[in-house]
Each structure stands twice: as C-alpha cells, then as structure tokens.
C-alpha positions as CSV (number, residue, x, y, z in Angstrom):
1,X,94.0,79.0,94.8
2,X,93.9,79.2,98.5
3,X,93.8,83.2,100.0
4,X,96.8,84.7,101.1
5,X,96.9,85.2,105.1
6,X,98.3,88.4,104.6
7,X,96.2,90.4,102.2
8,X,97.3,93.6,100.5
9,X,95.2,96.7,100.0
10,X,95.8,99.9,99.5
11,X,94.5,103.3,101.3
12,X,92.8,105.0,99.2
13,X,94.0,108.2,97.0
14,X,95.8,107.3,94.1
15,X,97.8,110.3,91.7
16,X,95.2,112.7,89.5
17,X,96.1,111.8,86.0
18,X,96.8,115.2,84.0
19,X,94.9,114.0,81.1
20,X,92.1,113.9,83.5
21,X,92.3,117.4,84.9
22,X,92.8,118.4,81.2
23,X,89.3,117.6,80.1
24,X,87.6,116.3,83.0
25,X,83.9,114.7,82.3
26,X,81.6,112.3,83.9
27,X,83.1,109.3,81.4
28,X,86.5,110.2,81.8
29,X,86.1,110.1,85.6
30,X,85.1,106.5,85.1
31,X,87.8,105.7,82.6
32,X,90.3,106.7,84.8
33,X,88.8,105.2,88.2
34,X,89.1,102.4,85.7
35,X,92.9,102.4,85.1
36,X,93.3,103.3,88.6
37,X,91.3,99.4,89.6
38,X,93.1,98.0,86.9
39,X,97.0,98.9,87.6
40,X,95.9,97.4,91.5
41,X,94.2,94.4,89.7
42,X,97.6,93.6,87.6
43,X,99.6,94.4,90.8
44,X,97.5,91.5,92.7
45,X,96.0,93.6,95.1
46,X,93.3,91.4,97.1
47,X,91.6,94.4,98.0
48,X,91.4,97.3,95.7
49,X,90.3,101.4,95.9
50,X,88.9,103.4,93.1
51,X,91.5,106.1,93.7
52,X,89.1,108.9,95.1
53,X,89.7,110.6,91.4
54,X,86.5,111.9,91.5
55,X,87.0,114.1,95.0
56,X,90.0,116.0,93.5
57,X,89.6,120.0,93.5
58,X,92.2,121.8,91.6
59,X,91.2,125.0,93.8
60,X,92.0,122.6,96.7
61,X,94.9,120.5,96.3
62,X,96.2,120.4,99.7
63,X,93.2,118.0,101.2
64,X,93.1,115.5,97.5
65,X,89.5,116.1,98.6
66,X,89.2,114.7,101.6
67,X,87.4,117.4,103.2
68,X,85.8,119.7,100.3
69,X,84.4,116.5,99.0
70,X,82.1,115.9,101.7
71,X,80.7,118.7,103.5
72,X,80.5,121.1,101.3
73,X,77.5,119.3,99.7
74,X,76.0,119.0,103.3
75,X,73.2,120.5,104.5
76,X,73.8,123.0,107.3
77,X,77.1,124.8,106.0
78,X,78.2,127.4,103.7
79,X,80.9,127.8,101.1
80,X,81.7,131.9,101.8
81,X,83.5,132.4,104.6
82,X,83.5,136.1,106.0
83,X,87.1,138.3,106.5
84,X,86.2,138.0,110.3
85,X,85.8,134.1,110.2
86,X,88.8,133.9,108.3
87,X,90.6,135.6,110.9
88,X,89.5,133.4,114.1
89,X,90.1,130.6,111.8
90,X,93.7,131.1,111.3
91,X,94.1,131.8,114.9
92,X,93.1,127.8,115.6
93,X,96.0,126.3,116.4
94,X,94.6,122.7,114.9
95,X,94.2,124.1,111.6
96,X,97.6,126.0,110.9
97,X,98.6,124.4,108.2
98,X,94.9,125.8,106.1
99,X,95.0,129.7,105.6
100,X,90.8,129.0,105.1
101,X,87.9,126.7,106.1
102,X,86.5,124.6,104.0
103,X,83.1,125.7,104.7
104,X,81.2,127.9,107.8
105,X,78.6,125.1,110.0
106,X,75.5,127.7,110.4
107,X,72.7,125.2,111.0
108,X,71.7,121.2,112.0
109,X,74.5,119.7,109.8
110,X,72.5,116.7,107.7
111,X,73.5,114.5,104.6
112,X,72.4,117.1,102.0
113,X,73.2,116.3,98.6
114,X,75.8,114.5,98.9
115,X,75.9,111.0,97.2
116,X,78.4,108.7,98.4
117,X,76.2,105.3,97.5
118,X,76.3,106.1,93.7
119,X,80.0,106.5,93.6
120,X,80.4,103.6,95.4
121,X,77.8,101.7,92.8
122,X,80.1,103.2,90.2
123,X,83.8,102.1,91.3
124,X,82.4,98.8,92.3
125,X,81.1,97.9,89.0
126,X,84.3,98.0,87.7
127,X,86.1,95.3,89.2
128,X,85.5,91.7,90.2
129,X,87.9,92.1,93.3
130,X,87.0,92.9,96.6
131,X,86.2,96.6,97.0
132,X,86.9,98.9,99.6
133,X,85.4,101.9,99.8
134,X,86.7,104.6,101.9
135,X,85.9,108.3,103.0
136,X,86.8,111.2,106.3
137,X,85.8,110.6,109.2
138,X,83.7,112.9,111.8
139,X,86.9,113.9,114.2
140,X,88.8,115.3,111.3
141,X,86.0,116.8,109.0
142,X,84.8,118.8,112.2
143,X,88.1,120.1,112.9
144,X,88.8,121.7,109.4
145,X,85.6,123.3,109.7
146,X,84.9,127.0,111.2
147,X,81.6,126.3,113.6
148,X,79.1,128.8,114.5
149,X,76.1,126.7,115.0
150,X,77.0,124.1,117.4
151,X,80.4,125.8,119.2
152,X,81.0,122.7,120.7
153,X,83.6,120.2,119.2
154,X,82.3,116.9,120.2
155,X,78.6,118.0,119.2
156,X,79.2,119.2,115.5
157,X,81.4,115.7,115.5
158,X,78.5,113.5,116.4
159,X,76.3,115.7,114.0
160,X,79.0,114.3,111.1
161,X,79.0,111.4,112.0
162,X,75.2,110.9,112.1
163,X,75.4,113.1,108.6
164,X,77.9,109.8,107.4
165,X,76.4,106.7,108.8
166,X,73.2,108.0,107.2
167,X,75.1,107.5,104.1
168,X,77.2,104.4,104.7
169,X,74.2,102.1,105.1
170,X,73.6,102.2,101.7
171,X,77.2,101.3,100.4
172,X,77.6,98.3,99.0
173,X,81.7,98.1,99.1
174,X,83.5,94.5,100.7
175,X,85.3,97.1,103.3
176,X,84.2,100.5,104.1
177,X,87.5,102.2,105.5
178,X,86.6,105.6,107.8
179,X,89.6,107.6,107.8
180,X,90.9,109.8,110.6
181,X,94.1,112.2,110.0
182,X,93.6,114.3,112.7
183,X,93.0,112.6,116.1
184,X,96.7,111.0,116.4
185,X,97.9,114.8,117.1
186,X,94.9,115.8,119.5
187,X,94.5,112.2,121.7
188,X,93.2,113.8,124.4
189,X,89.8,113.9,122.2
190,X,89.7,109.8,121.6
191,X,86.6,109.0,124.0
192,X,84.0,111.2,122.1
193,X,86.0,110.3,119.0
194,X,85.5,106.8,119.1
195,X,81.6,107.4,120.1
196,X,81.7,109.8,117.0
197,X,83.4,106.8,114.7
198,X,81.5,104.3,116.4
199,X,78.3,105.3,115.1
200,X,79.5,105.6,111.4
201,X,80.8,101.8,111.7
202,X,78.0,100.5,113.1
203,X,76.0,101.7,110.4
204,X,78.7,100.1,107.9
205,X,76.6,96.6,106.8
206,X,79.6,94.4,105.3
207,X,83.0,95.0,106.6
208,X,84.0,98.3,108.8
209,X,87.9,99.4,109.1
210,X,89.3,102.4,110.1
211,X,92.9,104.3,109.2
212,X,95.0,106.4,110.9
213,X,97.9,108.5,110.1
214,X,100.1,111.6,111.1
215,X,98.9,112.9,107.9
216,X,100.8,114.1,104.6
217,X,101.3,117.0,103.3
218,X,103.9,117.2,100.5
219,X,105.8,114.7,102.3
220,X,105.3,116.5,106.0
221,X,103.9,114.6,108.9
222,X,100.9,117.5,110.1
223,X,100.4,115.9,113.6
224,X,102.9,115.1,116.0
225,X,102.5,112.1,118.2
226,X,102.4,108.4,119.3
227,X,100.5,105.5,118.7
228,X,100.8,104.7,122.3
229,X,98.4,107.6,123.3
230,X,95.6,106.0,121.1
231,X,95.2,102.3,122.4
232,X,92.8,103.1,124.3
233,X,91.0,104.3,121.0
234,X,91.6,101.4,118.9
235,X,90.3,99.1,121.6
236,X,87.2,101.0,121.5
237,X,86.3,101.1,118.1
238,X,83.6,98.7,116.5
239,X,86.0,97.9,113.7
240,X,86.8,94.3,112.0
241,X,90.8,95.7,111.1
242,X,93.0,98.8,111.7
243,X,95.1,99.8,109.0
244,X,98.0,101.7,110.3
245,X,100.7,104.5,109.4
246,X,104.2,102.4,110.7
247,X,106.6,102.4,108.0
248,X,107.1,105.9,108.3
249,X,107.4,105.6,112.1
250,X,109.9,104.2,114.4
251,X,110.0,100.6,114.6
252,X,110.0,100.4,118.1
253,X,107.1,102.0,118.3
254,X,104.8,98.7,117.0
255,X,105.1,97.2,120.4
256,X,102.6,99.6,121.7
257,X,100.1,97.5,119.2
258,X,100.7,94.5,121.8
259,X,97.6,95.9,123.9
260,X,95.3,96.1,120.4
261,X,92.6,93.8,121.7
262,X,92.7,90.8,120.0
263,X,89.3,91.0,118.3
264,X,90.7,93.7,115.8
265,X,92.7,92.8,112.6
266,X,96.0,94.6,112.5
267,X,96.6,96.4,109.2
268,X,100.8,96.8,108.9
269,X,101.8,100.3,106.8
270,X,105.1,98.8,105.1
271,X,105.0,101.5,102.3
272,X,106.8,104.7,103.0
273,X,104.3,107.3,100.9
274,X,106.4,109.9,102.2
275,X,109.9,108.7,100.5
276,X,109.9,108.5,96.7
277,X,112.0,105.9,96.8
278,X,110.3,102.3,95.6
279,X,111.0,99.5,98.3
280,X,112.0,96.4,97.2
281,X,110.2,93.1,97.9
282,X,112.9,91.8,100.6
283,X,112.4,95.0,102.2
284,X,108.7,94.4,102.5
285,X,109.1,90.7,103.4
286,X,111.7,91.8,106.3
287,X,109.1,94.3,107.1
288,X,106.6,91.8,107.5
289,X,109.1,89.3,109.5
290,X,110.0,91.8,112.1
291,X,106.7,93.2,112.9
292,X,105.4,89.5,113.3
293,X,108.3,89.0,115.9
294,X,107.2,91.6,117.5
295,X,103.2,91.5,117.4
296,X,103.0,88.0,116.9
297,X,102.7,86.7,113.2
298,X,99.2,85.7,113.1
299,X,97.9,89.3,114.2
300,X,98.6,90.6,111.0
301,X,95.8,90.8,108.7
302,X,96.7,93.4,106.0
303,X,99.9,95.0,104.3
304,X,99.6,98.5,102.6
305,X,100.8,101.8,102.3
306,X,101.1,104.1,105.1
307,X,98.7,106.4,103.2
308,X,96.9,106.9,100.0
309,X,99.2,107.7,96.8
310,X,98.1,111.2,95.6
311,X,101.1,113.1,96.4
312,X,103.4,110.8,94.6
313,X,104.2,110.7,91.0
314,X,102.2,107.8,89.0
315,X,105.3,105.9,88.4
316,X,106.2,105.7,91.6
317,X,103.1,105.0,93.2
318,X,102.7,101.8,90.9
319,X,106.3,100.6,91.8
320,X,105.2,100.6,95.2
321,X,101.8,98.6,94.6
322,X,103.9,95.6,92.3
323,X,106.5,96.0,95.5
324,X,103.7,95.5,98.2
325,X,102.2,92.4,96.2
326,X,105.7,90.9,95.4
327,X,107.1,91.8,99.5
328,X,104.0,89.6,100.5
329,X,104.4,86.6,98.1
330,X,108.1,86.7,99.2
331,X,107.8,86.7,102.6
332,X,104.9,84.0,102.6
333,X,106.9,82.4,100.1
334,X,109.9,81.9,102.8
335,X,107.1,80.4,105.7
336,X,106.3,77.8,102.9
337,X,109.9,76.7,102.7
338,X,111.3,78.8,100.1
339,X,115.6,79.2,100.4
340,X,114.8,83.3,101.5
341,X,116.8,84.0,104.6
342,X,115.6,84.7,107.8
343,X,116.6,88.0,109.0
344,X,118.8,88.0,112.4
C-alpha cells in the first residue's frame, strides 16, 4: 500500500487515565503508554506519540508535565523556592498565569539525571509505526523558571538547550518534535530562540520537527499573537516539518505561511483541542482543501491536532484521532476521483 501524501500524527499529550493515577507503577505506566499507541494504531495514525503519561504530576496539573518533567531532574536548579523568590516571580509578567516556579536556576544548568533516551527506548518498543518522540523546548522551559545564576534570558536558554541536545542524540524516535508554547506571545525573542532551538535539532539524528502554539490552558489561549511575527523564525530553524496551531486560529491567517521557505514541511492543525466538540471527516477534508488553495497543496506534509490531548476527556480525544484519519482518507479520496464535492 502506497503512503499517504498527507500523513497524520498527533502532538503529543494524550488524557491521564484515572486508573492510572489510581495505582500508578512502573508497569502500569507502560500498560497505559500501551493503550495510548494502540487507540492511534487502530485510528491509522502514520505517526504515533506515547502520550507523555509518564510526565504527569498530580501536584502540577496545569503544565501535563511539560516543564516539571524536565528540569527538575537537572543539574543546576532547585525544587524550594524562597517567599522572596516567589514574590519577584509573580511580579513577571510572562509567567502570570503560574502563582510559582517550577524550580530556582542557582548554578551551570547540565543534563542531571534526567533520562529521556530510556523513555524513548520504552514507548518505541511498543509499536511497529513510526515514532515520534517529543519534549519542551529551551525558550519556554527558561521562561517558567525563576533565574538567579545566569540573569540573563537568552544565556540560561542556550544553557537548556545544550542541557537537551545532550540528551537528544541518543533518541532513537522516527521524529523528534521540540515544542515551544511560549515564543508566539514574546516574538521579539525569535533570533536567540531559533539559535537556542537550533542547537537541540541539530543534535536530533533522524528526523527533527518543531511545534508551536498559543498554548492551552483549560481551553484558554495563554499567549496572544500572530503567526505573521514568527516567519522569520520558522525560516530559520534546522527543522524537516513545522507542525502548527491553525484550526483554532483565523483562517486567514495561513497566508502568512506563503513566505515558509520551501525546504520546511508544513504541518496543518485541523483539530480544534480547545472545542469539545468532535469534527467530522468532511470538515477535516474541507480543512485540508482550503488550506491547499491557499498554501499550495503539495506543501502540506502533515495533518494533526492543534495541540496535544490532555485537557480533553478520553472519549473525546479518540473521536478526534478516528476523525483526523478518516478527514485525510476522505479528502485524498476526492483527489483520486471519488464523487466528494469540491467546496466553492
């Protein structure tokens, strides 16, 4: 069977099963990562995640992870975080919507202990799809964090993102996916950003991609913003595909993705994560259609989510992976000379 054009993937986070916070263990972290590979797998999802399962924090549910997960177990930071730190903290206007830090930089920020080879080893194991392996990039993680070592943004960014590639070049995942949350709402920052991203993907030895979003929080965009003000970004990075927040945004907007140079892959969000709602698959083929008018159909590499799924009940999030799967076979279905309608 001959490959899709269009592939489908997802972002990343999938919904932390209750049974799994319940009585959480080292094999029930697999058998759920497990589930999580398989409902994508059943979907046809060319290119599955292991659902970050094993990042969740109860104590810190409003990241899924995301930041907790990875420096914390660096070297160079601590966990307690002083009344006086707290205080500066919550005067930063980039972090309002955290009351604390994850963690206080107070030294050379290195790899530590964390591990992310083995949990890539251990989601990859489980599937004979194409993996993609993803985790926070250096821009966001050093804006979460409360600095008194480097005091200088870009420096404790490029720190990270040395910390990170250290620990890239020994994944083994199809795609490694570097995700950044934060940058769309601060673009002024994008040249040292992309020199900070630039040296995680280069150290990335199969396939590097980066996301971006506006973030999600219960549904809320955290940044404001436009994709306009990051071209410039995405032209610099050293990345084989983008994969995009756009469902949630105005359509309009995708004509900004005109100037993407042509050497990077354009990843199309035609899931709404924010809406609870399940799309159908003509809405996802339409999606497809339009933004092809638009960019041009062959620069679309990838469908998926605007985000990863953890906010979402599990029902729903599922109904959207068989509706991303189904929007794509329709929609390639009609170029094939299928009786779907063309949109006007």
């Amino acid at each position: 069977m001959a490959e899709p054009r269009i592939k489908t993937t997802v972002v990343g986070s999938y919904p932390f099963p209750d049974w799994l916070g319940a009585l959480p263990s080292e094999q029930a972290v697999i058998d759920a990562t497990r589930v999580v590979i398989h409902t994508q797998e059943q979907a046809g999802i060319d290119l599955v995640c292991d659902g970050e399962l094993y990042r969740f924090n109860v104590n810190h549910p409003e990241t899924n992870g995301m930041i907790e997960y990875f420096v914390k177990p660096m070297a160079g930071v601590r966990s307690g975080v002083t009344f006086e730190e707290l205080v500066a903290y919550r005067a930063q206007p980039a972090t309002n919507f955290r009351t604390r830090p994850p963690a206080v930089v107070e030294g050379p920020i290195g790899p530590g202990t964390l591990d992310l080879p083995q949990a890539c080893a251990r989601a990859k194991q489980l599937t004979g799809r194409p993996f993609k392996f993803t985790l926070t990039g250096p821009h966001m993680l050093a804006k979460m964090l409360y600095d008194v070592h480097y005091r200088n943004l870009p420096k404790l960014t490029m720190a990270l993102a040395d910390a990170l590639a250290v620990q890239v070049a020994h994944c083994n995942a199809d795609v490694i996916q570097v995700d950044e949350a934060n940058l769309p709402g601060s673009p002024d920052e994008w040249p040292w950003a992309a020199e900070a991203m630039n040296r995680v993907l280069d150290a990335v030895k199969t396939t590097p991609a980066v996301h971006l979003c506006f973030g999600n929080y219960g549904g809320q965009s955290i940044q404001q913003g436009t994709w306009g003000k990051l071209i410039g970004y995405l032209n610099a990075l050293h990345a084989d595909h983008i994969v995009m927040e756009t469902a949630h945004r105005p359509f309009d907007e995708l004509a900004v993705f005109r100037d993407l140079r042509p050497g990077i892959g354009f990843g199309l969000g035609v899931v709404d994560i924010k809406s609870t709602e399940i799309e159908t698959a003509d809405e996802i083929a339409r999606a497809i259609e339009r933004a092809g008018k638009t960019l041009g159909a062959e620069r679309i590499k990838y469908i998926h989510p605007d985000c990863g799924f953890w906010m979402l009940k599990r029902n729903i999030a599922d109904g959207k992976i068989r509706a991303l799967v189904k929007g794509r076979d329709l929609h390639q279905g009609s170029l094939n000379g299928s009786s779907w309608p063309s949109s006007h």
